[in-house]
C-alpha positions in Angstrom: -41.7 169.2 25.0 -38.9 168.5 27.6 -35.6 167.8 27.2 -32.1 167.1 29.2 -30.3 170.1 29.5 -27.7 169.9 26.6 -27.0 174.0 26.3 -28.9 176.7 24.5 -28.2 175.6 20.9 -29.6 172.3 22.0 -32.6 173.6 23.3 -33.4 175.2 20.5 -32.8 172.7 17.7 -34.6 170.3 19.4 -37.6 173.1 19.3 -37.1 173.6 15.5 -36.8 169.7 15.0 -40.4 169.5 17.0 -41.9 172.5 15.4 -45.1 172.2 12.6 -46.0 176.1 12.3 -45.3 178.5 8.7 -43.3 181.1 11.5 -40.7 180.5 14.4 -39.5 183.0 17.4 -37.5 182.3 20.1 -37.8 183.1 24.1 -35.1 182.3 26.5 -36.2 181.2 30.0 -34.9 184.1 32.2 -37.1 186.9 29.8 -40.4 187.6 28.4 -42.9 189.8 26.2 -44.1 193.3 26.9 -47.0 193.3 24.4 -49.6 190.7 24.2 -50.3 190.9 20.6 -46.3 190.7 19.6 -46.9 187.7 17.4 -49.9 188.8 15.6 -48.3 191.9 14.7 -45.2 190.7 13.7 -46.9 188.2 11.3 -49.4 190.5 9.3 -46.2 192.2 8.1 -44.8 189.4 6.7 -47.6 188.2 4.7 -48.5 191.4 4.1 -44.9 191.7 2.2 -43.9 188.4 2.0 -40.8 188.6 4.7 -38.5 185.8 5.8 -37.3 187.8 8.9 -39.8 191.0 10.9 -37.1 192.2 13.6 -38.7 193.6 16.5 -37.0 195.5 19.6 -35.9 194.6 23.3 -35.7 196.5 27.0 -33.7 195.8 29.5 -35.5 194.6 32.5 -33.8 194.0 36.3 -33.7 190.9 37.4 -37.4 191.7 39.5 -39.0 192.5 35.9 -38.9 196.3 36.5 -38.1 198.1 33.1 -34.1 199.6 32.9 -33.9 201.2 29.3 -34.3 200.2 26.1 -31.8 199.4 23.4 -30.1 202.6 22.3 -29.3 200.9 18.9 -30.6 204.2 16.1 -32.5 203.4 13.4 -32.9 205.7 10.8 -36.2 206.7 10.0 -35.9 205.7 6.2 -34.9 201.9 7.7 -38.4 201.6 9.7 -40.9 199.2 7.8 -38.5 199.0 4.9 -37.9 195.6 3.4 -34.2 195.2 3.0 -31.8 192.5 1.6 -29.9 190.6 4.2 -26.6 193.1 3.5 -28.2 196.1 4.1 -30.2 194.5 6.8 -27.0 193.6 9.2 -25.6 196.6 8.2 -28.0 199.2 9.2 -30.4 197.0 11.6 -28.4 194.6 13.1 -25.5 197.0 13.8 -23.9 193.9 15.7 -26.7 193.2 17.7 -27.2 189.6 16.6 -30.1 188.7 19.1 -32.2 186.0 17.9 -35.4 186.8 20.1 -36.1 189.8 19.0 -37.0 188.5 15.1 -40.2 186.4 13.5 -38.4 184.0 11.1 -40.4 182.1 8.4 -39.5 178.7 9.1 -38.4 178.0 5.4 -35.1 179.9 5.8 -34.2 178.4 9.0 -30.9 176.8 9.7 -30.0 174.9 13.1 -28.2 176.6 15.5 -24.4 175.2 16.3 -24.5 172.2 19.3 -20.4 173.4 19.6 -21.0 176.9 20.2 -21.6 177.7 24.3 -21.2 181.3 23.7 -22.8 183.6 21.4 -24.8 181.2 19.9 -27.0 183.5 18.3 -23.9 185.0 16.4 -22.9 182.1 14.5 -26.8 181.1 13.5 -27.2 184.7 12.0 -23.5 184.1 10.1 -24.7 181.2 8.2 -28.7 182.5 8.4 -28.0 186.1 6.2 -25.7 184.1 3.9 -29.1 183.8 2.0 -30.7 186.4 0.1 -33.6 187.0 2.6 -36.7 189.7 3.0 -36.0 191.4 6.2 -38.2 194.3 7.7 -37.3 196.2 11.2 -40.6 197.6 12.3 -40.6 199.9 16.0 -42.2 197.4 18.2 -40.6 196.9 21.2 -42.2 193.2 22.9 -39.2 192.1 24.5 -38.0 192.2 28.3 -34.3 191.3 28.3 -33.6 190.1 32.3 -30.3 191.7 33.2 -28.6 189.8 36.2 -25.9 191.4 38.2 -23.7 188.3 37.8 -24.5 187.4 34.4 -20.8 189.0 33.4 -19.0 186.6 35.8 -20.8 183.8 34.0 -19.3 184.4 30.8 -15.5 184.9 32.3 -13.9 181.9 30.9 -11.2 180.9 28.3 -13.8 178.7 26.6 -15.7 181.5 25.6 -13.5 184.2 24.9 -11.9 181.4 22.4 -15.3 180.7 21.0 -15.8 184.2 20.6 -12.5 184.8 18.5 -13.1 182.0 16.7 -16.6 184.3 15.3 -13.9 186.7 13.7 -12.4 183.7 11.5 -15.9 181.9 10.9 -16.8 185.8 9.6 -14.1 185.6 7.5 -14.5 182.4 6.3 -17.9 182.9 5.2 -17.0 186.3 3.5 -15.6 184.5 0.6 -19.4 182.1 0.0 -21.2 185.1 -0.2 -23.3 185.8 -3.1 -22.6 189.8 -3.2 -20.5 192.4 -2.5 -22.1 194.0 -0.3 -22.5 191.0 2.5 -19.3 190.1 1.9 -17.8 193.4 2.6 -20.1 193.5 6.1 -18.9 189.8 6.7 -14.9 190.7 6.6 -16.1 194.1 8.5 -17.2 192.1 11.0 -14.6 190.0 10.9 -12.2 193.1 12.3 -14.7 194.1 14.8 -15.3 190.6 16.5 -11.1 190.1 16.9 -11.2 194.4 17.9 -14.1 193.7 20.7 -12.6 190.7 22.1 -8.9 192.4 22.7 -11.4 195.2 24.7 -12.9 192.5 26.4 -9.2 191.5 27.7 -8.3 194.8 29.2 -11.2 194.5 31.3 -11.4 194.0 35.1 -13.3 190.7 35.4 -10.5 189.0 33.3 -7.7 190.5 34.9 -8.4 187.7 37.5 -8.4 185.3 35.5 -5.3 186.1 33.5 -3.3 183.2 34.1 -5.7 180.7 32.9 -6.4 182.4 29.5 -2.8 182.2 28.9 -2.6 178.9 30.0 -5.3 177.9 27.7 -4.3 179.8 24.7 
């Protein structure tokens, strides 16, 4: 399927709107797989244990293709194949890496991604995703080649999105208060705090020294 280019979130809910299969995973142009058999494997764990999300795990590639590192992000060994409520899942899987290519989903607990949202899409979708009580699972498999671009920083330099991305800290908030436990509420309004605590970091930065005068402007 083609579309015009209408942004990320776009791209993708016009994917989920085309879509016919039980299982849905996402790719983004610039990247790709590291193991051929990434979907197979993936999907035998969730019907082997009936799982609405199987999380795998991402490398960082150079912009050539040529592996960097992988993601340092521990796990603990007791969290490995472990099927976990969504809580606990953010909380010791996620550890605020919200990337949406790395997980299987079962299409029946999908939601669409925001059209609004230009910057950390995958944030927001996860916000409203784990407010349902879902069957997660992290299993060791690492299938995905994140591309790293040298300018890819200088990209995202802009009042737009470091607006959109303080806006994440009240939508975390926000969405605290319609959960249906304690415990994801508690990592909601944690998260909260760290989204407003990472974007004032983001704002002693170089890159946005330069660009000082139109955040102020803007805010």
């Amino acid at each position: 399927f083609h579309k015009e280019n209408g942004g990320l979130s776009s791209a993708r809910n016009y994917g989920l709107e085309k879509h016919l299969g039980e299982y849905v995973i996402f790719c983004d142009s610039d990247d790709f797989w590291t193991e051929k058999d990434a979907l197979s494997i993936m999907i035998s764990y969730s019907l082997k244990y009936n799982l609405d999300v199987v999380r795998g795990e991402l490398s960082y590639v150079d912009e050539e293709g040529v592996y960097l590192w992988k993601n340092t992000t521990t796990k603990s060994a007791e969290t490995i194949c472990l099927i976990m409520q969504s809580g606990d899942f953010i909380e010791s899987i996620v550890k605020g890496k919200w990337w949406a290519v790395v997980s299987l989903y079962h299409s029946s607990i999908l939601v669409r991604f925001d059209d609004n949202q230009k910057f950390q899409e995958d944030i927001e979708f996860h916000i409203r995703l784990f407010l349902q009580s879902l069957r997660c699972m992290y299993i060791p498999l690492e299938f995905y080649a994140y591309r790293m671009r040298s300018n890819s920083i200088m990209h995202n330099v802009s009042s737009i999105n470091l607006y959109q991305s303080f806006c994440l800290s009240s939508k975390f908030l926000y969405y605290s208060d319609r959960c249906y436990d304690d415990k994801r509420a508690a990592v909601y309004k944690y998260y909260s705090v760290m989204m407003y605590y990472w974007n004032l970091c983001t704002l002693v930065r170089s890159y946005y020294h330069q660009r000082l005068q139109l955040i102020c402007d803007f805010g």
